[in-house]
C-alpha positions as a LaTeX table, in Angstrom:
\begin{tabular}{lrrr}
\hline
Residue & $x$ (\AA) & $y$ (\AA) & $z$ (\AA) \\
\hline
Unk1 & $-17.55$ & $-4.49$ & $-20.62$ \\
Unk2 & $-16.58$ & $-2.87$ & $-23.74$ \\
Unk3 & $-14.75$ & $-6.02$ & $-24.94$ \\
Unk4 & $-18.01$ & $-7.41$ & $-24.15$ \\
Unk5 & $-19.86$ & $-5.20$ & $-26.70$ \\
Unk6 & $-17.27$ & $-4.14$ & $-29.14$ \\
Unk7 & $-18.81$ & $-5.73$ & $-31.78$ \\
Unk8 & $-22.00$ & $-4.82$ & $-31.48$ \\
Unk9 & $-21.61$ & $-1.42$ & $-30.93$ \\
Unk10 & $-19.61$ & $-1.23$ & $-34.31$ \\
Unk11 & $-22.44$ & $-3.34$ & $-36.00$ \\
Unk12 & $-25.40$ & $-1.52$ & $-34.63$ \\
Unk13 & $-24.18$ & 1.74 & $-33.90$ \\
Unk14 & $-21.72$ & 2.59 & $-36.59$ \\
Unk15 & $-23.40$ & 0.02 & $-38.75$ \\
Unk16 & $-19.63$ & $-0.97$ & $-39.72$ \\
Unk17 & $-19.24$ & $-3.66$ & $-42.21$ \\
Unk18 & $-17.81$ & $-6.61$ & $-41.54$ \\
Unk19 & $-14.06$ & $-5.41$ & $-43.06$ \\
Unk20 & $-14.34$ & $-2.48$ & $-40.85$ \\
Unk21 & $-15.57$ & $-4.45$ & $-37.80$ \\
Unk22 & $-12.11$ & $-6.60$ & $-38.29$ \\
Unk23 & $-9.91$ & $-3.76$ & $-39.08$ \\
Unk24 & $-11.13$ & $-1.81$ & $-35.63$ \\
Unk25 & $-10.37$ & $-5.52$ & $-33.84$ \\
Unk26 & $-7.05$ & $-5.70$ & $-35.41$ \\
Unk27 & $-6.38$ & $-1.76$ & $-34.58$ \\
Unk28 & $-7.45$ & $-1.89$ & $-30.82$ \\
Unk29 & $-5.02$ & $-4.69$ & $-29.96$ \\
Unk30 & $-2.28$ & $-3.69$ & $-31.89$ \\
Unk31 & $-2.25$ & $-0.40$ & $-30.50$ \\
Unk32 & $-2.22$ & $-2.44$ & $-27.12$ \\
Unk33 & 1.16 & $-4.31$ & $-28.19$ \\
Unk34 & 2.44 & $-1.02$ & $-29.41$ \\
Unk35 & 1.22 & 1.27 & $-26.36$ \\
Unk36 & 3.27 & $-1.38$ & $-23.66$ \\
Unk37 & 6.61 & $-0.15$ & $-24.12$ \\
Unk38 & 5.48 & 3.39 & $-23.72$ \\
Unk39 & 3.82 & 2.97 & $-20.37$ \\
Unk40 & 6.87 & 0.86 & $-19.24$ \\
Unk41 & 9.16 & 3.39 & $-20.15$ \\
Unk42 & 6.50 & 6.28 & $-18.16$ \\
Unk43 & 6.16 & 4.52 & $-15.56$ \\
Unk44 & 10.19 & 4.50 & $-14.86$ \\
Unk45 & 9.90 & 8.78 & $-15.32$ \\
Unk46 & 6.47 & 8.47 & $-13.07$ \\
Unk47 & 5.49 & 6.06 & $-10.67$ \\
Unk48 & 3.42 & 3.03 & $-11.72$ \\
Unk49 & 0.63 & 4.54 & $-9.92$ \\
Unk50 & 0.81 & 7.57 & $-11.70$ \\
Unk51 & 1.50 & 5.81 & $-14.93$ \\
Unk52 & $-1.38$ & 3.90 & $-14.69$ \\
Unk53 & $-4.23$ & 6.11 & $-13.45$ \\
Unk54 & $-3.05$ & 8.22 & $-17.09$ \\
Unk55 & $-3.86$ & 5.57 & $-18.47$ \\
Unk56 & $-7.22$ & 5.06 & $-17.15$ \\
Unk57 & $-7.81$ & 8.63 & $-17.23$ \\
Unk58 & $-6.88$ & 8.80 & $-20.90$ \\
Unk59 & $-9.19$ & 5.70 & $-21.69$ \\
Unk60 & $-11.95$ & 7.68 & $-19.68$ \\
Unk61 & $-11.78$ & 10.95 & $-21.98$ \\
Unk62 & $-11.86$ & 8.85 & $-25.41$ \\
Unk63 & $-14.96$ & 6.76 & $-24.24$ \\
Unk64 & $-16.58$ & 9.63 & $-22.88$ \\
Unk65 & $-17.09$ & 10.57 & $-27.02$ \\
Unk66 & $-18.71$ & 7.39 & $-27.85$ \\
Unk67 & $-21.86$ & 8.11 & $-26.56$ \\
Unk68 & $-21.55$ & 11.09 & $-29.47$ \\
Unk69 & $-21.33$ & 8.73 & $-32.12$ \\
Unk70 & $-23.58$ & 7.28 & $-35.14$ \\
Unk71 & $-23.76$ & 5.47 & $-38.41$ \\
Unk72 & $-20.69$ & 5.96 & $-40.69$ \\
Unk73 & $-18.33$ & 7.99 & $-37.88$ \\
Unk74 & $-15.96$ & 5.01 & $-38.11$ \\
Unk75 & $-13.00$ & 8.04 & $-38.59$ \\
Unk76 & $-14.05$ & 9.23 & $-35.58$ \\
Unk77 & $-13.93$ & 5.87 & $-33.87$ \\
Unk78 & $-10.79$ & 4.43 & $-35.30$ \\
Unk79 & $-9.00$ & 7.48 & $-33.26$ \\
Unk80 & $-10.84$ & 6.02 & $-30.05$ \\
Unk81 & $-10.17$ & 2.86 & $-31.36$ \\
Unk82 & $-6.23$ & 3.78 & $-30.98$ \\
Unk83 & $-6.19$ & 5.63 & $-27.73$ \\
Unk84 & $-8.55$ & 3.23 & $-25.53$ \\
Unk85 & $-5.95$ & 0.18 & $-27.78$ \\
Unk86 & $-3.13$ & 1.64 & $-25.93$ \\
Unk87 & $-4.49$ & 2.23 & $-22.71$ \\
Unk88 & $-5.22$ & $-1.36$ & $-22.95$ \\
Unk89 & $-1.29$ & $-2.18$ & $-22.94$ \\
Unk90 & $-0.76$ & $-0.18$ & $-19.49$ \\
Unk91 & $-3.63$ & $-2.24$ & $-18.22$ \\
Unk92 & $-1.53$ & $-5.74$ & $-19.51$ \\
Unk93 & 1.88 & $-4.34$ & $-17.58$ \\
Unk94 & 1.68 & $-2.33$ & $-15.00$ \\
Unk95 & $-1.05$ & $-4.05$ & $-12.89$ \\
Unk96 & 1.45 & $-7.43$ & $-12.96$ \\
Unk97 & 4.32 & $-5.38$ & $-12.14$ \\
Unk98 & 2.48 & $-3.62$ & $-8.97$ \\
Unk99 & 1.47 & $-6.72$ & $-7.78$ \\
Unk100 & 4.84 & $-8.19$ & $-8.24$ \\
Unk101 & 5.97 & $-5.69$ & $-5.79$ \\
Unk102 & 2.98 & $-5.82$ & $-3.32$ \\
Unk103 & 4.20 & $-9.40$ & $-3.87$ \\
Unk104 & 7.65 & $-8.59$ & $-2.36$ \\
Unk105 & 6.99 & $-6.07$ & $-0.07$ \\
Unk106 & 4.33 & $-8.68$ & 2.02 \\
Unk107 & 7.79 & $-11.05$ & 2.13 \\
Unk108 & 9.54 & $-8.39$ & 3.53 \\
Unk109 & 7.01 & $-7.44$ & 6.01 \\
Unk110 & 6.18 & $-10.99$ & 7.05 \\
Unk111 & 9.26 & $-13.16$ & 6.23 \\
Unk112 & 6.88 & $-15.55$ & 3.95 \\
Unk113 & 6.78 & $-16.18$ & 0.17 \\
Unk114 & 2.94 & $-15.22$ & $-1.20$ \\
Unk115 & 3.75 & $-14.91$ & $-4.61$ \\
Unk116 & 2.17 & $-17.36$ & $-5.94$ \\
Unk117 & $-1.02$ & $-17.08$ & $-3.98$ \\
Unk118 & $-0.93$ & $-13.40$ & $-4.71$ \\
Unk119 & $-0.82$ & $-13.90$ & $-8.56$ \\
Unk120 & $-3.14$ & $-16.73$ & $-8.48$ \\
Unk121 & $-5.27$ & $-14.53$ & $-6.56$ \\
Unk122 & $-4.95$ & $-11.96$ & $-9.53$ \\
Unk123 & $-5.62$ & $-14.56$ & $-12.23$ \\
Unk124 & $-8.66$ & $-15.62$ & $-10.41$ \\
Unk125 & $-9.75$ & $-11.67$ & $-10.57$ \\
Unk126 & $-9.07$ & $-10.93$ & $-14.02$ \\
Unk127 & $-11.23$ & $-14.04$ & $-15.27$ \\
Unk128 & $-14.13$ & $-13.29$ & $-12.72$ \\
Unk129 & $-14.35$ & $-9.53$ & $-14.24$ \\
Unk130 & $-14.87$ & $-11.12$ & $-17.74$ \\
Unk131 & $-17.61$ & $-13.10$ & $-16.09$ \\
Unk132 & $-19.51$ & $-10.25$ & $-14.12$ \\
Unk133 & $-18.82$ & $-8.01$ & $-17.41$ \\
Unk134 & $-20.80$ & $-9.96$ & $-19.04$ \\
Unk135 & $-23.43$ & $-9.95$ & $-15.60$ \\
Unk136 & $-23.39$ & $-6.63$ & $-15.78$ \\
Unk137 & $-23.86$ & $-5.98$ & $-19.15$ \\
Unk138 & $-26.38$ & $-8.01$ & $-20.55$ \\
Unk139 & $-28.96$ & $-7.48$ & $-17.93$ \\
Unk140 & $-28.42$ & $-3.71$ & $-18.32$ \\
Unk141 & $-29.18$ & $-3.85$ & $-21.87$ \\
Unk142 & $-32.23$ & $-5.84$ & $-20.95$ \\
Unk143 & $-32.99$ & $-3.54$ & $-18.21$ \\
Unk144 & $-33.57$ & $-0.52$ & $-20.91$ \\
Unk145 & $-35.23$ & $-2.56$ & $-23.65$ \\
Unk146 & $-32.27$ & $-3.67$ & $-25.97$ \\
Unk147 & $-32.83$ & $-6.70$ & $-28.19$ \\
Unk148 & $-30.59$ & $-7.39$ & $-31.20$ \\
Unk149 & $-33.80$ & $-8.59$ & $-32.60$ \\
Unk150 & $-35.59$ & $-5.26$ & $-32.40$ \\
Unk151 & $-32.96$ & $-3.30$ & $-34.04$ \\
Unk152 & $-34.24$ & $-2.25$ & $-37.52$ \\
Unk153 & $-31.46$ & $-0.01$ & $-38.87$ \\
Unk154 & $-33.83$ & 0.66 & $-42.24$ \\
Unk155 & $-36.22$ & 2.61 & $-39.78$ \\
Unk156 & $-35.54$ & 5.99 & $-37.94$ \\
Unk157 & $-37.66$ & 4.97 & $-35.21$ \\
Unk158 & $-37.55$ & 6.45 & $-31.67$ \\
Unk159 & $-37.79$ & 3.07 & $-30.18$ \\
Unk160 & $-34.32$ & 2.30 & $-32.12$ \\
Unk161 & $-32.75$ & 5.25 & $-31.21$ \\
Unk162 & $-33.36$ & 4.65 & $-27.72$ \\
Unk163 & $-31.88$ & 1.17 & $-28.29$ \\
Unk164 & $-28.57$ & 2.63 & $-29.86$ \\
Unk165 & $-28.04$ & 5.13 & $-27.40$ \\
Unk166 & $-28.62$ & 2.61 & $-24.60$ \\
Unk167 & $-26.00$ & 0.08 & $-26.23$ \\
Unk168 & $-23.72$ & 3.27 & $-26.92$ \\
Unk169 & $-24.31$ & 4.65 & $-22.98$ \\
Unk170 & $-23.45$ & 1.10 & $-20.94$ \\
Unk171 & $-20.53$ & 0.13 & $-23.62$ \\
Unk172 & $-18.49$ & 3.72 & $-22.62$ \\
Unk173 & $-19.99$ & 5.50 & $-19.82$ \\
Unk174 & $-20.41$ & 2.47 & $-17.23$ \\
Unk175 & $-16.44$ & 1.62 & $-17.62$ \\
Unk176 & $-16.10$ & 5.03 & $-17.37$ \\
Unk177 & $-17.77$ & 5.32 & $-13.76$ \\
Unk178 & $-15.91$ & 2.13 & $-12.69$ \\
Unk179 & $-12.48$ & 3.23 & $-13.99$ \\
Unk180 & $-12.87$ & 6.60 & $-11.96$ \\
Unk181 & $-13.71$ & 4.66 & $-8.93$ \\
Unk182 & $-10.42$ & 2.54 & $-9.64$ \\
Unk183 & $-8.25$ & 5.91 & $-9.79$ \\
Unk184 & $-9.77$ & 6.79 & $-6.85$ \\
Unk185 & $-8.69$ & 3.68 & $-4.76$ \\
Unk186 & $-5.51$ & 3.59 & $-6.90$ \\
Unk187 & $-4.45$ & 7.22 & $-5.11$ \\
Unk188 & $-4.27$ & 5.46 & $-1.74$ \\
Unk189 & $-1.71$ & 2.72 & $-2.89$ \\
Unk190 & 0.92 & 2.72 & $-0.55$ \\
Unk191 & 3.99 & 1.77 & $-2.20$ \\
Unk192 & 5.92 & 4.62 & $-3.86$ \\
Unk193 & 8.66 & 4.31 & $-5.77$ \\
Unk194 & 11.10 & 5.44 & $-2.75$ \\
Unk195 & 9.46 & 2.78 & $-0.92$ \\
Unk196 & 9.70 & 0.07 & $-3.21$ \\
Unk197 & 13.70 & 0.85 & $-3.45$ \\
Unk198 & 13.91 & 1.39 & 0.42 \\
Unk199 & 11.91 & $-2.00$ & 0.87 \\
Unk200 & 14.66 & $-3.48$ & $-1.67$ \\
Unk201 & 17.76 & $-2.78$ & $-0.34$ \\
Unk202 & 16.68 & $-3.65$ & 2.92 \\
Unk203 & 15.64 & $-7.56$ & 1.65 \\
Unk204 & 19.42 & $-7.39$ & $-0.55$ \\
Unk205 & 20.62 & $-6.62$ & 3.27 \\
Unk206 & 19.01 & $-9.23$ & 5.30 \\
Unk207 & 20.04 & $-11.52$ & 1.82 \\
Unk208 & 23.58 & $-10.44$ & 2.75 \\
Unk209 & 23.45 & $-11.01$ & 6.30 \\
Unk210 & 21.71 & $-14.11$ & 5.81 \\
Unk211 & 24.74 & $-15.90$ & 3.25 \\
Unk212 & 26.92 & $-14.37$ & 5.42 \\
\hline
\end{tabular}
């Protein structure tokens, strides 16, 4: 969702120009690039569980100050712009590397190979969630009145007001909601770090036994 409306929340709520708009692009996904070796390197001190629900949790305090912003706080925003950038590289590398060991722990529970159905599975997911973003998204908007066309950035209107604040409200607070539901869920994931290394030396055992 906010990749969804990045651009138009810098256009029509921090009426940035068109340098700015690029620079902020450039910014959040190079702090994204930067931010992966960090979370790699956390989440061998934490868990990857842990890891990445600071991550989400992080991303969740820096959008919850969007909502706070208007014209000209691009400052203000570039900060966001770096913190929710390098959450973004935690959610690039440790969702992969959970499901690689989901992935392994399912062979050594039932003997059979899913890997490739599992990540196929998780390909699938990640471009369906760019399709119900935008599902969710743009019918919001629409639900509360908001029309590029009816934007008028020369007028302090209420009406336009209303229309920034709506943009400003579904681009940070609804990923919000929906990443606290996913650190929810994510506290029930079953395989801990002990258990990952328990359920690998048991497979390098039966491996053993097997080319023995």
């Amino acid at each position: 969702i906010p990749a969804v409306l990045f651009i138009l929340f810098m256009k029509h709520v921090l009426q940035a120009d068109e340098l700015e708009r690029g620079l902020l692009t450039l910014t959040y996904f190079l702090s994204g690039i930067l931010g992966i070796p960090i979370w790699v390197a956390l989440s061998k001190i934490l868990s990857k569980q842990k890891t990445w629900s600071l991550a989400m949790s992080t991303a969740c305090l820096s959008f919850s100050l969007v909502p706070f912003l208007s014209t000209g706080d691009i400052i203000p925003f570039f900060v966001i712009t770096v913190l929710t950038g390098m959450t973004l590289g935690a959610d690039l590398v440790i969702p992969p590397s959970m499901q690689a060991d989901v992935a392994e722990y399912e062979y050594y529970r039932s003997r059979h190979d899913c890997t490739s159905l599992l990540f196929a599975c998780w390909s699938m997911s990640t471009k369906l969630a760019l399709a119900l973003s935008l599902l969710i998204a743009f019918p919001l908007l629409e639900t509360l009145s908001f029309t590029v066309d009816s934007l008028d950035n020369t007028v302090d209107s209420l009406d336009n007001k209303n229309n920034l604040i709506a943009l400003a409200v579904i681009y940070a607070a609804v990923p919000v909601v929906l990443k606290l539901f996913t650190i929810v869920i994510l506290s029930y994931y079953p395989i801990s770090h002990e258990r990952q290394q328990t359920v690998r030396k048991r497979l390098a055992t039966l491996e053993a036994k097997h080319k023995g």
